[in-house]
C-alpha positions as CSV (number, residue, x, y, z in Angstrom):
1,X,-27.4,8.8,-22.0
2,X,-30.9,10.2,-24.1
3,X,-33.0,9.9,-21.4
4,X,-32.3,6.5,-20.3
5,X,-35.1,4.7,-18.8
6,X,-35.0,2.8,-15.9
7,X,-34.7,-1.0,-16.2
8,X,-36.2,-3.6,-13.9
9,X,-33.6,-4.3,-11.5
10,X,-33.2,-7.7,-9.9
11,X,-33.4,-8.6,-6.3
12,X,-30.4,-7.2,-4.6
13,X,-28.4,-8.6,-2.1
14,X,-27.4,-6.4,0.8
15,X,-24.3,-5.8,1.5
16,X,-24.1,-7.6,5.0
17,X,-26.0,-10.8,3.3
18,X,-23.2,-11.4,0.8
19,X,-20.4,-10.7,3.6
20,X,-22.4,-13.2,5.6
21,X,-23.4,-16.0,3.2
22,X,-20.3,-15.4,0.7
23,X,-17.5,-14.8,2.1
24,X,-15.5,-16.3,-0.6
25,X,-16.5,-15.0,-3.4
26,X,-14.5,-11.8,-3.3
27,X,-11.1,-14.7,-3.7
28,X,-12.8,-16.6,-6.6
29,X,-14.2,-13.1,-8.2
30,X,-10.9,-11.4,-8.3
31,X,-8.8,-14.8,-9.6
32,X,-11.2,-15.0,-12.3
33,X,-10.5,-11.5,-13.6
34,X,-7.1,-11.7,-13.1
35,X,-7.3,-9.3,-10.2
36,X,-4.8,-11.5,-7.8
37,X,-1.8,-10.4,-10.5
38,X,-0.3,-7.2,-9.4
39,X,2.9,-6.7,-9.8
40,X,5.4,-7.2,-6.5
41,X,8.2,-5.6,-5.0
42,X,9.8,-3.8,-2.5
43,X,10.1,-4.9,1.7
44,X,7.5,-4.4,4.4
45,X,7.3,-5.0,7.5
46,X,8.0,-9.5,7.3
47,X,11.4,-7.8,5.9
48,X,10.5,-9.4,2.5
49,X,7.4,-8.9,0.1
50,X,4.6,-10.0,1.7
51,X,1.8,-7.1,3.0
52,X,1.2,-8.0,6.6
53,X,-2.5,-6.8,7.7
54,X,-3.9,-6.2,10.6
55,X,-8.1,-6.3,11.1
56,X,-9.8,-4.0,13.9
57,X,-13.6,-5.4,14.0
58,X,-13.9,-8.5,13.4
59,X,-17.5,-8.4,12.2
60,X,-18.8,-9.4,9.2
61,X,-18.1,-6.2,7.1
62,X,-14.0,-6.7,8.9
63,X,-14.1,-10.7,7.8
64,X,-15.2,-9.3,4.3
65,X,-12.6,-6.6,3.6
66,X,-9.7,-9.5,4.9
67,X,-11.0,-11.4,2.0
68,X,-10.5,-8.9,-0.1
69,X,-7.6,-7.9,0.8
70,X,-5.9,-11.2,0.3
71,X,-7.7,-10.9,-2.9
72,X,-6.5,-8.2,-4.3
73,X,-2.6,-9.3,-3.7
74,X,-1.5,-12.8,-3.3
75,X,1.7,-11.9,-1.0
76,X,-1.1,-10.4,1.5
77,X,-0.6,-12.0,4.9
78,X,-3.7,-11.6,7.5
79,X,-1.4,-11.3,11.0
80,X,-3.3,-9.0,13.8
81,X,-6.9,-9.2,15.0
82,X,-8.5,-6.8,17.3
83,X,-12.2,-6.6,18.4
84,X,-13.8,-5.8,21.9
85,X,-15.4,-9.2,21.7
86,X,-12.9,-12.4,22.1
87,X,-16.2,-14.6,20.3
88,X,-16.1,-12.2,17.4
89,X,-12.4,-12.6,16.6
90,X,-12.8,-16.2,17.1
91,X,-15.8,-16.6,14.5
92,X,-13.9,-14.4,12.5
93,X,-10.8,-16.3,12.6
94,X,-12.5,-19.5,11.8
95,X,-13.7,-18.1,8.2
96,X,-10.1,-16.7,7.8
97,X,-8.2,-19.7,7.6
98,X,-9.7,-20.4,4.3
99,X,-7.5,-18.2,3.2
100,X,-4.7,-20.9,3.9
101,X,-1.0,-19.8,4.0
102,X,-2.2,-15.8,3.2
103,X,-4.1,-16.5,6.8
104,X,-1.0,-16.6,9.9
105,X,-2.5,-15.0,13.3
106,X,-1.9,-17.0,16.3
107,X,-4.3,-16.8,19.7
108,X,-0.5,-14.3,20.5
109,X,-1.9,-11.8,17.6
110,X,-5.7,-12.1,18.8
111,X,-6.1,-8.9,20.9
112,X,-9.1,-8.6,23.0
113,X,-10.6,-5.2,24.7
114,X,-10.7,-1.0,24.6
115,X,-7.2,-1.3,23.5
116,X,-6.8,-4.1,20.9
117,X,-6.4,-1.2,18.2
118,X,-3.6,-0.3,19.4
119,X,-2.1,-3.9,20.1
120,X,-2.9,-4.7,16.3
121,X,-1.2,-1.3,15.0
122,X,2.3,-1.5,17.4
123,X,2.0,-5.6,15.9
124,X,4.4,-5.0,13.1
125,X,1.4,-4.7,10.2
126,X,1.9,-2.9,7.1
127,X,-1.8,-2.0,6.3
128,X,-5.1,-1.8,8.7
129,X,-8.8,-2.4,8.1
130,X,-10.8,-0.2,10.4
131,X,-14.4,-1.7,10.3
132,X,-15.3,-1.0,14.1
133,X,-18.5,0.7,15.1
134,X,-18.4,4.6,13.5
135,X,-17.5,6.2,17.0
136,X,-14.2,4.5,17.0
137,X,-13.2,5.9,13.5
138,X,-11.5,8.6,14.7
139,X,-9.4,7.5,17.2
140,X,-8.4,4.2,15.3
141,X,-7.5,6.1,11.9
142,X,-5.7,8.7,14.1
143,X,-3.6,6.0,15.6
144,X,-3.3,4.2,12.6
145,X,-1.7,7.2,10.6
146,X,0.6,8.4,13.8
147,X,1.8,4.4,13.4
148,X,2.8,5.5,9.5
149,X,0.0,2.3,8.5
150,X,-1.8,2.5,5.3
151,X,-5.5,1.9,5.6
152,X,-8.7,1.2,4.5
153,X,-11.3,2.9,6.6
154,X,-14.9,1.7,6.3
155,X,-18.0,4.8,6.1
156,X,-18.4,7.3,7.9
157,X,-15.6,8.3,9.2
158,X,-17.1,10.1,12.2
159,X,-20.6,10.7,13.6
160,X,-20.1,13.8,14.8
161,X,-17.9,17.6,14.5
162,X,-15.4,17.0,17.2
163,X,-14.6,13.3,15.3
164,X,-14.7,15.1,11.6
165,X,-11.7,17.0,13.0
166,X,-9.8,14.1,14.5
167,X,-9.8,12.5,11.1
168,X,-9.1,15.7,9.6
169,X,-5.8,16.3,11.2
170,X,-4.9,12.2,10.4
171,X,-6.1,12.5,6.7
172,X,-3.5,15.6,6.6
173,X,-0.8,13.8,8.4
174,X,-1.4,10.6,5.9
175,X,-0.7,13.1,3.1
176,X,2.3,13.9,4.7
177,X,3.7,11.1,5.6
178,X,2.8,9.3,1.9
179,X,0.7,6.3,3.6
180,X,-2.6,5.3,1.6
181,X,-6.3,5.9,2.8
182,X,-8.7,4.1,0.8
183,X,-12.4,4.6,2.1
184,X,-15.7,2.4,2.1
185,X,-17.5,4.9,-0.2
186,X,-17.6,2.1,-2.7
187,X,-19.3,3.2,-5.6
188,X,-16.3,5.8,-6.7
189,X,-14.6,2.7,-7.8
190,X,-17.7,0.9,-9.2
191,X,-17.3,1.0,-12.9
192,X,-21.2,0.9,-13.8
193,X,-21.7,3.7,-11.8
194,X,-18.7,5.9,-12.4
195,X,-20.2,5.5,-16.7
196,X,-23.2,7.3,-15.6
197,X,-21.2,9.9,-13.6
198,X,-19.0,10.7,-16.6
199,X,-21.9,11.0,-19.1
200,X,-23.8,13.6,-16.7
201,X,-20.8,15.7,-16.3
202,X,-20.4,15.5,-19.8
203,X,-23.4,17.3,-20.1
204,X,-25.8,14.3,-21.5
205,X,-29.0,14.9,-19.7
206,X,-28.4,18.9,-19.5
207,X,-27.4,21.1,-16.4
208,X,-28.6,18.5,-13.4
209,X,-31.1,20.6,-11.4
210,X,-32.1,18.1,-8.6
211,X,-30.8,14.3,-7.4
212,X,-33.9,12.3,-5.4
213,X,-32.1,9.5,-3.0
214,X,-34.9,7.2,-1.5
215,X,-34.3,4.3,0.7
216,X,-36.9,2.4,2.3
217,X,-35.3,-0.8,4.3
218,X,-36.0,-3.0,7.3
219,X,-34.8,-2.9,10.8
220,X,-30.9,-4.1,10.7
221,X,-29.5,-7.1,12.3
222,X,-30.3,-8.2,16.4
223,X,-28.5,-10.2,18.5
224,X,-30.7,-11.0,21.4
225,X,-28.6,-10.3,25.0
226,X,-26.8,-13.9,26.3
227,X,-26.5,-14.9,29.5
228,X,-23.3,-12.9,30.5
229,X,-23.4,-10.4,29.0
230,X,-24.0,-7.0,30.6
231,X,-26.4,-4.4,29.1
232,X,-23.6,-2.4,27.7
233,X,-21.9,-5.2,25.9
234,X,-25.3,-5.9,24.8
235,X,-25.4,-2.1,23.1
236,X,-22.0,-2.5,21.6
237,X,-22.9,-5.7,20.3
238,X,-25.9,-3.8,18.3
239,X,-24.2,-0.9,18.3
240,X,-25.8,-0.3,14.0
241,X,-29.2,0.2,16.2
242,X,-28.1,3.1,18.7
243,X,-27.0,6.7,17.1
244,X,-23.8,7.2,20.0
245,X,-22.6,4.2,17.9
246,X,-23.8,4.4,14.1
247,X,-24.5,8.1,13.8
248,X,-27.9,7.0,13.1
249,X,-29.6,5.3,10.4
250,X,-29.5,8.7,8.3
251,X,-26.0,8.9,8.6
252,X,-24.6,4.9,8.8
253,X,-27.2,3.9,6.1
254,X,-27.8,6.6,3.8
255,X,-24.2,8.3,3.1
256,X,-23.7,6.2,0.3
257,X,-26.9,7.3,-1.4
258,X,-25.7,10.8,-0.2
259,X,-22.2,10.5,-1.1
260,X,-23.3,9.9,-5.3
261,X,-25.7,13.1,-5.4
262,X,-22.6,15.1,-4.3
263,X,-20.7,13.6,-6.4
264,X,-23.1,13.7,-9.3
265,X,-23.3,17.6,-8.4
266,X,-19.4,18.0,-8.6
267,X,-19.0,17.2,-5.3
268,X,-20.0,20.9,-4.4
269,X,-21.5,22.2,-0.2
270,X,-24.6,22.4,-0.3
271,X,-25.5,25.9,0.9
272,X,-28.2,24.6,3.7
273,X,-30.1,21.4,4.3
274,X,-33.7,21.3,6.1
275,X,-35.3,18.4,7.0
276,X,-37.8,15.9,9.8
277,X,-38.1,13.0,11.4
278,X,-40.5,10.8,12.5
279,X,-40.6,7.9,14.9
280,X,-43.6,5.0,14.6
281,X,-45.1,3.0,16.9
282,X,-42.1,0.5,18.2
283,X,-42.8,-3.2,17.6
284,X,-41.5,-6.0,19.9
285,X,-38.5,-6.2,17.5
286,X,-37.3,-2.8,17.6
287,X,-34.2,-1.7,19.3
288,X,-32.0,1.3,19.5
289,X,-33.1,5.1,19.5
290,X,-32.8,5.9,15.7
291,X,-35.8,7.8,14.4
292,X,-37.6,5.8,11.7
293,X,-37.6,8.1,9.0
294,X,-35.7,11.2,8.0
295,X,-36.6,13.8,5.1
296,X,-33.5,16.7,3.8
297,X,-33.6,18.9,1.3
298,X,-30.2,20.1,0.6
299,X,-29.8,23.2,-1.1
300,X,-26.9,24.3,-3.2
301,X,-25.4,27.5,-4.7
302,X,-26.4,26.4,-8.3
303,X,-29.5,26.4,-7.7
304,X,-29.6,22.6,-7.4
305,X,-31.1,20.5,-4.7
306,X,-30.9,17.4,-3.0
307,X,-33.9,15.5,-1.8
308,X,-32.9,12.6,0.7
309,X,-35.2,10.4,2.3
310,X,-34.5,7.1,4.4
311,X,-37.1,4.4,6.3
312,X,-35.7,2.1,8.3
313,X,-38.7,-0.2,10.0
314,X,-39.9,-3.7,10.6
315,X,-42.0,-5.2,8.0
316,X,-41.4,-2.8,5.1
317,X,-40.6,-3.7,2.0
318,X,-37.2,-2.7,0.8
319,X,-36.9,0.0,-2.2
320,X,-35.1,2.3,-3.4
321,X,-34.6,5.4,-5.5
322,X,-31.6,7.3,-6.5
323,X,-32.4,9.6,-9.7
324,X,-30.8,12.8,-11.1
325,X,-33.2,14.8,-13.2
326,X,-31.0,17.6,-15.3
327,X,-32.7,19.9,-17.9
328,X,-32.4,18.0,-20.7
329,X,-33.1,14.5,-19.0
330,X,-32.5,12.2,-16.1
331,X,-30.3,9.5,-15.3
332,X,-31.5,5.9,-13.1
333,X,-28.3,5.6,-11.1
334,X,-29.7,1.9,-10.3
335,X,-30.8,1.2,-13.6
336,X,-28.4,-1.6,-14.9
337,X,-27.0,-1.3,-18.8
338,X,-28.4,-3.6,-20.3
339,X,-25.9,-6.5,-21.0
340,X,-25.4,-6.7,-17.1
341,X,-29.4,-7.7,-17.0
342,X,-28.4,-11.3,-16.9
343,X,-26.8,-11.1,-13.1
344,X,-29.0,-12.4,-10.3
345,X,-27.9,-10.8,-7.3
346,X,-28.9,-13.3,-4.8
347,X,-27.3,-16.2,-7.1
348,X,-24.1,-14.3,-8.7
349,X,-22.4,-11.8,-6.2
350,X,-20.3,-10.3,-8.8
351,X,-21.3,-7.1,-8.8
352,X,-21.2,-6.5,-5.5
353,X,-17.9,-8.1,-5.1
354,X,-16.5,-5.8,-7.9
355,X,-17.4,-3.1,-6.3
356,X,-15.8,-3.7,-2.6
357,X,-12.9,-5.2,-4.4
358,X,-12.0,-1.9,-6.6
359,X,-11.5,-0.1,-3.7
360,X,-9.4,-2.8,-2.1
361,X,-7.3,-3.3,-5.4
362,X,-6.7,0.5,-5.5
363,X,-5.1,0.2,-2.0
364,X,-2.8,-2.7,-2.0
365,X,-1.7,-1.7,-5.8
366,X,-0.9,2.1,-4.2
367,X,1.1,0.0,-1.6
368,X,3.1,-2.3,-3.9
369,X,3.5,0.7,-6.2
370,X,4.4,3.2,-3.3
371,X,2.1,6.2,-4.9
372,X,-0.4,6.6,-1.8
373,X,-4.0,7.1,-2.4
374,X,-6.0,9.6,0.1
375,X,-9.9,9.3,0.1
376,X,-9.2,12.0,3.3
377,X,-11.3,15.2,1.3
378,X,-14.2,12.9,0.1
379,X,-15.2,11.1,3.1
380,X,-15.0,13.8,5.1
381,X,-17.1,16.1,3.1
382,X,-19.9,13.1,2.5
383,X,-19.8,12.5,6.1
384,X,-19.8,16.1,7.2
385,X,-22.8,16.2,4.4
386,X,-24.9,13.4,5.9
387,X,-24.4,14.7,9.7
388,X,-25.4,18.0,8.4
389,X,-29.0,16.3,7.4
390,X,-29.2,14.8,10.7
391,X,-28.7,18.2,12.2
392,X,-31.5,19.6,10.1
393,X,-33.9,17.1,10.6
394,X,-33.4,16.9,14.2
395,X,-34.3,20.6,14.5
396,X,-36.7,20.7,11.7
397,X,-35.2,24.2,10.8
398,X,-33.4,25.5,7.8
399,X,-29.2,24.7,8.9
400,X,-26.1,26.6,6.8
401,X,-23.7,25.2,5.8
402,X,-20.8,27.5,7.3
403,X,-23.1,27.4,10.6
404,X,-22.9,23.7,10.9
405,X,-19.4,23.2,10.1
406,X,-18.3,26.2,10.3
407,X,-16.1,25.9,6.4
408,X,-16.8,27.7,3.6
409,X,-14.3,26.2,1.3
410,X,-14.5,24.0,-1.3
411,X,-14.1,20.3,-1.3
412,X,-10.5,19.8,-2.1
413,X,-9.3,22.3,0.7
414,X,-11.1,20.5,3.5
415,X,-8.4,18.0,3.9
């Protein structure tokens, strides 16, 4: 790595803009690369080799990991929706069928309501995508293992203690029952990124003595209240803008940032966090009661630290930062090698596609080859991380890591 210097980065796309405006390129990505081609056997659920799915949320991140899905195995067979919202699964549906034959979910398999998790689980699937709100995590990835389903569960996994251990118990029961648990923290999977990881644990800028994680962003998606709809659908609707949904900006937004300084730091508890929060002045497009701004400094045994900041406000202009600095040199985790300089990320989507898709590949080829995946230990401990921040910067005092979570155990015994 000698010191690598940061490259200028092109504009990137967010995530929700290429789930939104590309839905397709995740099928024409993966055909490309050969990633359609894994090897088939065995019987599910149909009683012959094809995967049936089953979607809970049916929002844009849910329509994008269905594409994927059929992606990343061509006997995949979309069967079961579920969303609270009967015009969500319906919009959702409509981008589906696409997908042609690997798309078969009649209005009798379009579950509507509290309970539609359920109703997608008991509907004969092999695999679930849980991409509801963050609140619903635990219960639908509890059900979902109780119902022997492999699944892919979208970040965090919880937004607060009480849900951490819910998924806890599930993530332990998936282990034991041998059922696959693949996780939104993307960027394990991302090949780019994991190269940096390996060179700094091979020692190439020195003993890493701090990560710094910035993220300054605009205000996330609105969808103005329509007539007939009451004030709490309206909420649920938005819930990315209210904390008793999202877990907050810090947590919903920022726990991928999070998630790569822990893992750049051997995935080690940091020994306390303290941290702030601010709130500015509300514009007539604000919503929600997340704080604007939160500051952590995580501190860990090592002597290392973690400095995690993250804006989220109307009329800023996006950055971000996400450094580690070691003692013999730092590493640009954004900083692009150089022969991927020619993507344009508002133009090209591969990159990002790659990087959703891994994760889904992982998942369907641990399903076709039945040796289960389990993501359990590591989304747990980023989410318990990023919570942990919240906590600290809600208090603005200095928070322990055993007095927040009450573990002092490493990583791999969490789960």
């Amino acid at each position: 790595m000698q010191n690598p210097q940061p490259v200028t980065k092109p504009d990137r796309a967010s995530r929700r803009t290429f789930l939104g405006g590309s839905l397709t390129t995740a099928l024409t990505v993966a055909a490309a690369n050969g990633l359609a081609t894994l090897p088939v056997g065995g019987a599910f659920a149909s009683g012959d080799d094809r995967i049936r799915v089953g979607l809970i949320g049916c929002g844009g991140r849910g329509t994008g990991a269905a594409f994927q899905a059929a992606a990343a195995d061509p006997g995949v067979q979309v069967v079961a929706m579920g969303d609270l919202f009967a015009d969500q699964i319906a919009s959702s549906a409509g981008l589906l069928t696409n997908l042609g034959s690997q798309f078969d979910c009649p209005m009798e398999r379009r579950f509507v309501g509290t309970t539609a998790y359920q109703s997608v689980i008991d509907a004969g699937v092999d695999l679930v995508l849980l991409t509801a709100p963050p609140h619903l995590r635990p219960l639908h990835l509890s059900a979902a293992v109780r119902g022997g389903k492999h699944l892919f569960c979208e970040k965090p996994v919880a937004i607060d203690i009480p849900g951490v251990h819910q998924v806890k118990a599930a993530c332990k029961l998936a282990l034991a029952q041998k059922v696959s648990l693949v996780s939104g923290l993307c960027f394990r999977r991302d090949e780019p990124t994991a190269a940096f990881m390996r060179q700094i644990h091979d020692g190439q800028i020195g003993q890493p003595l701090a990560v710094r994680i910035k993220a300054t962003i605009g205000l996330p998606w609105r969808k103005p209240i329509q007539a007939g709809w009451s004030q709490a659908a309206w909420r649920h609707r938005n819930w990315i803008s209210f904390a008793e949904f999202s877990g907050g900006h810090f947590v919903e937004h920022h726990i991928h940032a999070l998630d790569k300084a822990l893992w750049a730091l051997g995935d080690a508890a940091p020994v306390s966090a303290m941290g702030t929060q601010f709130t500015e002045p509300r514009d007539r497009w604000s919503i929600g009661d997340c704080p604007t701004g939160t500051d952590v400094r995580y501190r860990f045994a090592d002597g290392s630290v973690v400095l995690a900041a993250c804006r989220r406000a109307e009329g800023t202009e996006s950055m971000a930062e996400e450094v580690v600095i070691g003692s013999a040199g730092r590493c640009d985790l954004l900083a692009m090698p150089q022969e991927a300089n020619r993507w344009n990320y508002r133009k090209n989507y591969d990159r990002i596609s790659h990087r959703y898709q891994a994760g889904m590949n992982a998942l369907l080829e641990s399903v076709r080859s039945g040796s289960a995946v389990n993501d359990g230990p590591q989304i747990v401990h980023s989410t318990l991380v990023a919570m942990m921040g919240r906590m600290a910067a809600q208090t603005g005092r200095d928070i322990s890591w055993q007095e927040f979570c009450g573990e002092n155990r490493p990583l791999t015994q969490l789960v």
